[in-house]
C-alpha positions, 0 to 999 in steps of 0.5 A, spaced: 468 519 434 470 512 431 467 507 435 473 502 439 472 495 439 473 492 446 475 486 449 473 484 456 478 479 459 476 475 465 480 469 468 477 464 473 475 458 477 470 456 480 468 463 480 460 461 480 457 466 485 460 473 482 462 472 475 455 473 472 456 480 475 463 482 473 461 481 466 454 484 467 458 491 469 461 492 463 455 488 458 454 496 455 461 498 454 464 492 451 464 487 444 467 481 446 468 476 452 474 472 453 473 468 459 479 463 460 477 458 465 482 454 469 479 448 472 473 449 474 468 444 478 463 448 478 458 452 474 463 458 471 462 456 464 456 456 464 453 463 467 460 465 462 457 463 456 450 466 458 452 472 458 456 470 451 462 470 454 467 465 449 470 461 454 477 458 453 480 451 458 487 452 460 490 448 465 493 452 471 500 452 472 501 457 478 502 462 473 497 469 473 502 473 466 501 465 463 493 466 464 492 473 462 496 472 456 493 466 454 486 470 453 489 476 450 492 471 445 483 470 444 482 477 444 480 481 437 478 488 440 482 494 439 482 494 446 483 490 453 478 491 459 481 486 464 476 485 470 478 479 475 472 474 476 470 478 483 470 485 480 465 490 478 465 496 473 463 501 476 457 505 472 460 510 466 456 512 460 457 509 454 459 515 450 464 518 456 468 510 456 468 512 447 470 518 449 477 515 453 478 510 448 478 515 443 484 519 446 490 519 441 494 521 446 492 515 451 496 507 451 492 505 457 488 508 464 490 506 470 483 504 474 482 506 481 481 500 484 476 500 491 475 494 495 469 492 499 473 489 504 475 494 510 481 496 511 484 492 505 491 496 503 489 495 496 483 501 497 484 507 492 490 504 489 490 505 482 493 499 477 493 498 469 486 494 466 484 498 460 489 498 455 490 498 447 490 491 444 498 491 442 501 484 439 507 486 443 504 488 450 504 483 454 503 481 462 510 479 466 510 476 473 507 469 475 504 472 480 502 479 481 502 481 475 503 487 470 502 488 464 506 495 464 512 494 464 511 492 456 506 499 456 513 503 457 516 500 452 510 502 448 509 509 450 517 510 449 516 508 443 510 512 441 509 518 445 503 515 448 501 515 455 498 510 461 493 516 464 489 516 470 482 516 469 476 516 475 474 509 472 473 505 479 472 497 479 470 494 486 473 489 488 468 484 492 472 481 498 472 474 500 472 471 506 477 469 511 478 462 509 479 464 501 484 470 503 488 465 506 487 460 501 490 466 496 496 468 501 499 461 501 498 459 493 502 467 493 507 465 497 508 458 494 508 460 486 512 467 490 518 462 493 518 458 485 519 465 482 524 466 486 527 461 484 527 461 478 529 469 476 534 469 481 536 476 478 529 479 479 528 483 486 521 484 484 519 477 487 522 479 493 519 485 494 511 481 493 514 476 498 516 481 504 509 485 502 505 478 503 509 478 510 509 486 511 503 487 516 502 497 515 497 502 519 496 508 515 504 510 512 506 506 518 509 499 518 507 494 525 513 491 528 508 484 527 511 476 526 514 476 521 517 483 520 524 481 520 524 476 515 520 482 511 526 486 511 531 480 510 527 480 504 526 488 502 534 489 503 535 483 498 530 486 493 534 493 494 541 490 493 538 488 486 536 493 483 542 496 485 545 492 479 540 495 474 540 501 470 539 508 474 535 511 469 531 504 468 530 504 476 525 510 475 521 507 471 519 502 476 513 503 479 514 499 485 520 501 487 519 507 492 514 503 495 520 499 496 524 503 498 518 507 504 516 500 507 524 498 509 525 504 512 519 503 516 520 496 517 527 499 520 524 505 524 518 499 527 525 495 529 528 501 533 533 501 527 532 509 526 540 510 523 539 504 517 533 507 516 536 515 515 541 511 511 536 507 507 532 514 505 537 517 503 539 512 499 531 512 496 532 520 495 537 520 491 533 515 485 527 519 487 528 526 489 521 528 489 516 522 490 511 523 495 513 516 498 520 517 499 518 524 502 514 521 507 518 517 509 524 521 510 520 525 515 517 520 519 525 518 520 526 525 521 521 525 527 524 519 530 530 523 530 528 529 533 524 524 539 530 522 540 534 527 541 530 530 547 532 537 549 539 537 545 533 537 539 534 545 539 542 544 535 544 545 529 543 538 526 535 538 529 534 545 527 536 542 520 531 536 520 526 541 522 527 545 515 527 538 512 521 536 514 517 543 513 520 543 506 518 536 504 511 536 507 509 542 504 513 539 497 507 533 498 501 537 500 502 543 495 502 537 490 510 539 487 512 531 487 513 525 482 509 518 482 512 516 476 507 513 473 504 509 480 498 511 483 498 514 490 493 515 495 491 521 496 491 520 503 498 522 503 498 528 500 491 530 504 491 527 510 498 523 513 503 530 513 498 533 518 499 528 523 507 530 522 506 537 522 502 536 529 508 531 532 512 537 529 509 542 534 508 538 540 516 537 539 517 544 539 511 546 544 507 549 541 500 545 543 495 549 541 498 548 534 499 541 534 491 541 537 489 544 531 493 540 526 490 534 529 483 536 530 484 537 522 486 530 521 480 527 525 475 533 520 477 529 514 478 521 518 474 521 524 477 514 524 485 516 523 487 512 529 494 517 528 489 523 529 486 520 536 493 518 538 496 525 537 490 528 541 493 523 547 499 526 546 497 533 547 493 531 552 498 529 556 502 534 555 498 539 557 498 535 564 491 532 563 492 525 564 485 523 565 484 525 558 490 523 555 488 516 558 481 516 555 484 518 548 489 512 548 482 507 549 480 511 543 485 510 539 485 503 539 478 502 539 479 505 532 485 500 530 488 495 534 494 496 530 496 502 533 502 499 538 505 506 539 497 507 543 498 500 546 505 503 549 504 509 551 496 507 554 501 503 558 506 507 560 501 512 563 497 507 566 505 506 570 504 513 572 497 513 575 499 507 579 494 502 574 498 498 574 494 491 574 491 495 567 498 497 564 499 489 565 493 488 562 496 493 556 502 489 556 499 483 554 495 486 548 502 489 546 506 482 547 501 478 544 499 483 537 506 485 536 511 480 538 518 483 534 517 490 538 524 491 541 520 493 547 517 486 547 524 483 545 528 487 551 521 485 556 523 478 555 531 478 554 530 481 562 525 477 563 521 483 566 513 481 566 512 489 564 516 495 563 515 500 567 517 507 565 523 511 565 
């Protein structure tokens, strides 16, 4: 087996309390260290250059591509390890790494990514790090960069691959103060770069998801939804003018596609967000994203429907939903080329199934699919509310009750709890509780319609149908 030589790439600044470890977590797999430093004040280059890292000044311009491909433009390995600053490689044996390194089928691997920060939407998400040291491959996107649009190029062309692999970089986490640091320096180079590539829809797509707050598959109906979706939409009539075989090729897309029509079904908006997946299947027939979505709006519309759900139009969305979850769980679905949690295929269909089977009434059934849920989460804040629901059901109120507390206990964001909590509340005459309720909900998810319609009315709190 030839030994492949590989070149660790690192941007920073000001990075002194964890870029020793970063570089420390590779030391054994690695031949070279390029560090681009981009302004700091303190002793990054130093503890770099300790670790015989060659660190190389480059003034910042508010563009990430530009700092990746100035230390790929210093890298002399024939492969590149791109590891951020506050990033560790988790451990792997030096002859497992060759042995990846030296897959002839192989352009680059797709490392899981794991975040120390909890509840952070980047978990179990994999993206591009470790890749051929290609001259025409380079990074694109001043902000929220990638590097794999150029690697399809090459993979067209060679044959070769961008693989997944069990390789896992944990992401250190930052404090609050830093986090909003970093979303308003993204939100500032997101509105330049919209600006400046007005045909390009995947900076409007990054400046909605900045603003887009998710529980799970579900998009929350918090400050700032509808300017999201303004954004959303507009990054969808884009890409309307592309190529459609060059649409499939875009990894992010169909998150696109799923978070606009969750942001519809948060807003009530349940007849665009029909048309918007439907739409969606039509470039992506088969990706577990689309198909999630598409029954979640399915279940929306049997919710609606009420006792007519039993027509030919409702036993049809029924058959849909059965057929796509059971496209997703038994695997028969295509990413193309993105990565996936694992949580869509494993835990989030059987919420739907047990809101399936509380619809049909079949309690005992959606009990089970629930309690299966919670077996494989205990903190699935969907698992816990579709308890309350069968709970309540069932004509146990007192439990149901109970088990809305409990759902939010577990997420604060769940605002379908916070709404039902606070209807039953109404019913079992709680009412000073249900106000109480109330003001939670007002104040977490302002651009709810409920909340919108509660202060339209000028109502203090809704009562129940």
């Amino acid at each position: 087996m030839k030994r492949q030589t590989v070149t660790l790439c690192v941007i920073a600044r000001d990075e002194e309390a964890t870029i020793g470890m970063a570089i420390k977590s590779v030391l054994a797999l690695v031949h070279e260290i390029v560090v681009v430093d981009t302004g700091s004040r303190d002793n990054t280059r130093i503890i770099a250059e300790g670790y015989g890292a060659r660190v190389v000044d480059v003034a910042w311009s508010d563009d990430f591509a530009a700092a990746r491909n100035a230390a790929l433009a210093e890298a002399h390995g024939d492969w590149i390890l791109f590891l951020d600053a506050d990033e560790i490689l988790q451990p792997i044996r030096p002859v497992e790494f060759q042995r990846l390194l030296n897959d002839p089928g192989a352009a680059a691997y797709r490392l899981r990514m794991i975040s120390a920060q909890p509840g952070d939407a980047d978990q179990v998400e994999g993206r591009v790090r470790l890749f051929r040291h290609l001259p025409d491959v380079q990074y694109r996107y001043p902000i929220f960069e990638r590097v794999t649009p150029m690697l399809n190029d090459w993979c067209a062309r060679s044959g070769q691959g961008i693989f997944d692999c069990e390789l896992a970089v944990m992401h250190d986490g930052c404090d609050a103060d830093r986090r909003a640091r970093a979303r308003e320096r993204n939100l500032r180079i997101l509105r330049k770069a919209i600006s400046a590539h007005q045909d390009e829809p995947y900076f409007h797509y990054r400046l909605a998801c900045e603003s887009l707050s998710r529980l799970d598959d579900e998009v929350l109906p918090v400050a700032g939804l509808e300017a999201a979706i303004g954004h959303l939409h507009t990054a969808w009539q884009k890409v309307l003018w592309l190529d459609a075989e060059y649409r499939r090729t875009l990894p992010w897309l169909a998150d696109l596609c799923a978070r606009t029509a969750g942001g519809l079904l948060a807003l009530d908006r349940v007849d665009q967000a029909w048309t918007v997946v439907g739409s969606a299947r039509v470039v992506f027939p088969d990706h577990p994203l689309v198909l999630l979505q598409s029954v979640a709006v399915s279940c929306r519309l049997l919710e609606e429907a009420g006792e007519q759900w039993v027509g030919a139009t409702a036993c049809a969305l029924v058959s849909g939903i059965r057929d796509d979850l059971a496209q997703i769980r038994e695997g028969r679905t295509n990413t193309y080329g993105a990565a996936m949690d694992t949580r869509v295929r494993d835990l989030y269909p059987l919420r739907y199934l047990g809101e399936l089977a509380l619809l049909e009434g079949r309690v005992s059934d959606a009990v089970g699919l629930f309690e299966q849920a919670l077996n494989l989460d205990p903190s699935y804040s969907f698992g816990w509310l579709g308890m309350a629901e069968c709970s309540r059901f069932a004509g146990d109120r007192k439990r149901a009750l109970k088990l809305y507390l409990r759902t939010v206990t577990e997420n604060p964001g769940n605002h379908r709890a916070w709404l039902r909590g606070c209807d039953l509340m109404h019913e079992m005459d709680f009412h000073d509780n249900a106000v109480s309720w109330w003001r939670e909900v007002e104040e977490r998810f302002p651009e709810h319609p409920a909340v919108r319609s509660a202060r339209t009315q000028g109502a203090p709190v809704p009562q129940p149908a």
